[in-house]
N, C-alpha and C positions, 0 to 999 in steps of 0.2 A: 240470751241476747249476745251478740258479738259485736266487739270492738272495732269500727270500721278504722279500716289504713288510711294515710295520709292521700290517696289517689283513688279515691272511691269515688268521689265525687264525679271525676271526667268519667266519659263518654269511652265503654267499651268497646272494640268493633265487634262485630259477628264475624265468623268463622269466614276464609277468603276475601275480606276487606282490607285495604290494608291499614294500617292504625294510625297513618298520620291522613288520610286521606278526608277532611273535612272542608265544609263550605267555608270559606275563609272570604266569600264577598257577598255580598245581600243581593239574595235572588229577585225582581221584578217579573210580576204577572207578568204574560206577553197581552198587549192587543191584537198583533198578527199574527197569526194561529197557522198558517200554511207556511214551511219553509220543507227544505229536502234534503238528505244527509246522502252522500257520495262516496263510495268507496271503490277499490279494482277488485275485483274476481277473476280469476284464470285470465288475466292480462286485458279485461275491457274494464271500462268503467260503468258501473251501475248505479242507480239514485232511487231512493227512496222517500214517498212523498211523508211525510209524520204532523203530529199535530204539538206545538210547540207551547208548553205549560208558562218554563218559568226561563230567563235569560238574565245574565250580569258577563260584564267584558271580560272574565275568566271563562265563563264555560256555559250549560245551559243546559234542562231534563226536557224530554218527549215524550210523547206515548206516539205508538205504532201498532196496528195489529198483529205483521210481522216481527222477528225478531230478527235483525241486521247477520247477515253471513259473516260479521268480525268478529273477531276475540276482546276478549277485555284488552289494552295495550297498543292495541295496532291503529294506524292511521284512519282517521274519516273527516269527508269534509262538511263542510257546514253551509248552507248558502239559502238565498231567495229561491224562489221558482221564477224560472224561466230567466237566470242569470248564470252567465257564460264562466266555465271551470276557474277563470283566472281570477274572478273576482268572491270567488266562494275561500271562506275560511278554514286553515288544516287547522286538525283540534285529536286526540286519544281519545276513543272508549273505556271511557273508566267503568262504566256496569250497565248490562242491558239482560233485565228480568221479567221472568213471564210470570205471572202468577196466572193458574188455572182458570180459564176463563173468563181472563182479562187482558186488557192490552199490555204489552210489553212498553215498561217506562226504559228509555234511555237518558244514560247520564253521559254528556262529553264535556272535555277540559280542553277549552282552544290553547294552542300554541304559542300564538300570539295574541294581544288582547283584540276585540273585538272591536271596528270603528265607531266609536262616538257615534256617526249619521245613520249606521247601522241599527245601532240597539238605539235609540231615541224611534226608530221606525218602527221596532218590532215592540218596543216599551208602550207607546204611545200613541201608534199610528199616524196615519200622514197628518201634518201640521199645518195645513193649506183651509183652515175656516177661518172666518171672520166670526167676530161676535154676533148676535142677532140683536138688530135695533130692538129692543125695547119701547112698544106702544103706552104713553104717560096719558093722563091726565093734562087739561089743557091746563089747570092748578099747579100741576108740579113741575110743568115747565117755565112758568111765567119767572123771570126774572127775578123778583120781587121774593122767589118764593124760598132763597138760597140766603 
């Protein structure tokens, strides 16, 4: 049996990770599942449509079937469909992994934090219902009955 060291207990990284690089904000499911990640290639810009897992105003993971033409490090942008460059979010590719057979999860770290109106939309989706009247009993609304 061996004596474990004082720092056993943290979180090793795997080999190419790099070792401060953890979730440091609480990821939220998305509701809206279609958004598009933008990057330049040989001087145009290209976007890729992906399927968006989980989001917090730091950063947010994907799956793709493709795997994004960036490197871990280099600039990508983050945005809705069908929303114009200037309002799409710049963010780093911190890890985009294919495992065999499956879709490539990407992970990005925005820049700057993510709008508030932004992620409540992609959190929670549009917030435009009204409650449903509820059908009572003519009993449980009489007056009398509170």
């Amino acid at each position: 049996m061996s004596i474990l060291d004082r720092n056993s207990s943290r979180r090793r990284p795997r080999n190419g990770e790099p070792a401060n690089e953890r979730r440091r904000a609480c990821r939220t499911r998305a509701v809206i599942h279609d958004v598009v990640l933008g990057f330049e290639r040989d001087g145009t810009r290209e976007e890729l449509p992906v399927y968006l897992e989980d989001v917090s105003m730091g950063g947010c993971r994907a799956k793709s079937p493709r795997v994004p033409p960036v490197r871990p490090g280099e600039t990508i942008w983050f945005g809705l469909p069908g929303s114009q460059p200037a309002e799409r979010i710049k963010g780093i590719l911190v890890d985009a992994r294919k495992p065999f057979l499956r879709e490539c999860s990407i992970r990005i770290k925005f820049l700057t934090a993510l709008p508030y109106a932004t992620f409540k939309h992609l959190a929670y989706g549009p917030l435009d219902f009204k409650p449903k009247e509820v059908k009572r009993r003519e009993c449980e609304t009489d007056q009398f009955w509170r």
